[in-house]
C-alpha positions as CSV (number, residue, x, y, z in Angstrom):
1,X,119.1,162.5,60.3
2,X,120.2,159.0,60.2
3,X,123.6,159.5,61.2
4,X,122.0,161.4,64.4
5,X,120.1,158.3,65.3
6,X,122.6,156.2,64.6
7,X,124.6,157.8,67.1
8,X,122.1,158.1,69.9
9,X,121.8,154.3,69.4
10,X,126.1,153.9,69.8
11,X,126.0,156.2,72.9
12,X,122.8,154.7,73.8
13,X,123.8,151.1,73.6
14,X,123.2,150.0,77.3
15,X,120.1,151.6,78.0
16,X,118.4,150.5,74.8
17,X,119.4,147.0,75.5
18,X,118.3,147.4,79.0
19,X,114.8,148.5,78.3
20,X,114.0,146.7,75.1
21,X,116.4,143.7,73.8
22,X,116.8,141.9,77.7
23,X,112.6,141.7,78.3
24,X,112.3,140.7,74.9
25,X,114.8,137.8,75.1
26,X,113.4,136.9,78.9
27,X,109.9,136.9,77.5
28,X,110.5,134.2,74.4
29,X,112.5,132.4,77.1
30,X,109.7,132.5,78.7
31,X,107.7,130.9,75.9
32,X,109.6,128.9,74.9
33,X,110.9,127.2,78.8
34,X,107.5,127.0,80.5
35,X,105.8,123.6,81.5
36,X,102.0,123.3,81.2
37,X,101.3,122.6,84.8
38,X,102.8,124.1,88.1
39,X,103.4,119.9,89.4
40,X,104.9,119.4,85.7
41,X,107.2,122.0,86.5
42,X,108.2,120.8,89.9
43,X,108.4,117.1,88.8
44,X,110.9,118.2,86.2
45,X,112.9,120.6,88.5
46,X,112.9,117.8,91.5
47,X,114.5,115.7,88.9
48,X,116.9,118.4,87.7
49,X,117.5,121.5,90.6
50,X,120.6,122.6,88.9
51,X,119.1,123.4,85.7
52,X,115.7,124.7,86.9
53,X,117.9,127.3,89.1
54,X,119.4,128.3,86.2
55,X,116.1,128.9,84.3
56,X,114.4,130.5,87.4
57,X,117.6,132.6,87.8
58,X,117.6,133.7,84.5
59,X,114.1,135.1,84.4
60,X,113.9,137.0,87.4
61,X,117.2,138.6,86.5
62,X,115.1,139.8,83.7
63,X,112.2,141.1,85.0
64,X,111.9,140.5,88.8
65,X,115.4,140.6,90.8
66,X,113.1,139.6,93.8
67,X,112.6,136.3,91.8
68,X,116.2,135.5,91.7
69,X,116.0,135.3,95.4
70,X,112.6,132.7,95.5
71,X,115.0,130.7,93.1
72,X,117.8,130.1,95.4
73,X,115.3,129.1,98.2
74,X,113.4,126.7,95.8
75,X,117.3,125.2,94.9
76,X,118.4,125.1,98.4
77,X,114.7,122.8,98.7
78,X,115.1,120.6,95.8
79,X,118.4,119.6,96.4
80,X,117.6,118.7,100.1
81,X,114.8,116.4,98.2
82,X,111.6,118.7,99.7
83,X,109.0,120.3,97.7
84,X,109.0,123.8,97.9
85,X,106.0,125.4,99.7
86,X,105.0,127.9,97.0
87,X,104.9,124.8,94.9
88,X,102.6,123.2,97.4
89,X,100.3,125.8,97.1
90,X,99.7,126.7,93.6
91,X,99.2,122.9,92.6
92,X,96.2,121.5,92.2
93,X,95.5,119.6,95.1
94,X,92.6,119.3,97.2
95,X,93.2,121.4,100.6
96,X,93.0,118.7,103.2
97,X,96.3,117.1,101.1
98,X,98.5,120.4,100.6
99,X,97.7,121.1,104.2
100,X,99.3,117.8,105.1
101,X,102.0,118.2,102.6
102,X,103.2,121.3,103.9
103,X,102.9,120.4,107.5
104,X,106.8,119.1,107.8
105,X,105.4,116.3,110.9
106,X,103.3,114.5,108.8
107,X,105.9,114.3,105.3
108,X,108.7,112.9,107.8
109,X,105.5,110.7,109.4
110,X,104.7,109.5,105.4
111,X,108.0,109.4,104.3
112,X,108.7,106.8,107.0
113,X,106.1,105.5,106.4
114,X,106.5,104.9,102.8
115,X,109.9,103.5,103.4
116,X,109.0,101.0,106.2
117,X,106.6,99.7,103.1
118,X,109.5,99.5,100.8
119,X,111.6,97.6,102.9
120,X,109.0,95.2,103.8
121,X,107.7,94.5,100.1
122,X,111.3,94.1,99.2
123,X,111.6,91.3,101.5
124,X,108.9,89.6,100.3
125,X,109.6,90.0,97.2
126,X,110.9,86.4,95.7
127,X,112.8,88.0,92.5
128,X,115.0,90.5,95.1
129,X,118.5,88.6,95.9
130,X,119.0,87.8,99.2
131,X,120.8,89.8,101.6
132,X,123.1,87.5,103.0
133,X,123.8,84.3,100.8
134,X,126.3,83.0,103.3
135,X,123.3,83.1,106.0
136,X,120.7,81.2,104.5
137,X,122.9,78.6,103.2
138,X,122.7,75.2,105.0
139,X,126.1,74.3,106.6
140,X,127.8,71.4,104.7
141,X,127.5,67.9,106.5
142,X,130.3,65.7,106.8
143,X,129.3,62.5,105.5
């Protein structure tokens, strides 16, 4: 008897890994790679799109290919600097704000926003070096 199972598990290999030992490693991935919080998640993957791909990619290879396509998407989003959408949507946010974030008019309207703040508080900022020593200095007299 054992020597017949045995060999229905050799002849067997790829379909036994394929329905039991590849969820079973997905799922304590799973575990073991999740973050508490969708904006956790996104503030960790915005920091590092390379390796979030890699997680996203490996899950939904093991469970939902169509995931594996949503990861690429997410990537392509990250590394262009953008939250994605879906992101947007399952975070906890109040709905005036995740309708503002995902209108793309009024992100480039506070990101230039936010920047034209930046520059000006770095140039009134005493401890920032100046931009140009050679321009503020007073010319030398000749006396």
């Amino acid at each position: 008897m054992w020597r017949t199972v045995g060999a229905f598990l050799v002849r067997n290999q790829d379909l036994i890994t394929g329905l039991f030992v590849w969820p079973v490693i997905t799922a304590l991935m799973n575990i073991a790679l999740r973050k508490k919080t969708p904006e956790e998640w996104e503030a960790w993957a915005l920091a590092k799109p390379g390796l979030a791909f890699l997680i996203e990619a490996i899950r939904a290879c093991g469970i939902d290919p169509f995931k594996l396509l949503q990861a690429f998407h997410r990537f392509a989003q990250r590394r262009a600097g953008a939250i994605p959408a879906d992101a947007v949507r399952v975070a906890n946010l109040p709905a005036p704000l995740k309708a503002a974030l995902l209108n793309p008019e009024t992100v480039k309207l506070l990101t230039e926003a936010a920047q034209a703040l930046a520059a000006r508080s770095s140039e009134s900022d005493p401890s920032s070096p100046p931009a140009d020593s050679a321009a503020t200095a007073s010319p030398p007299t000749g006396r």
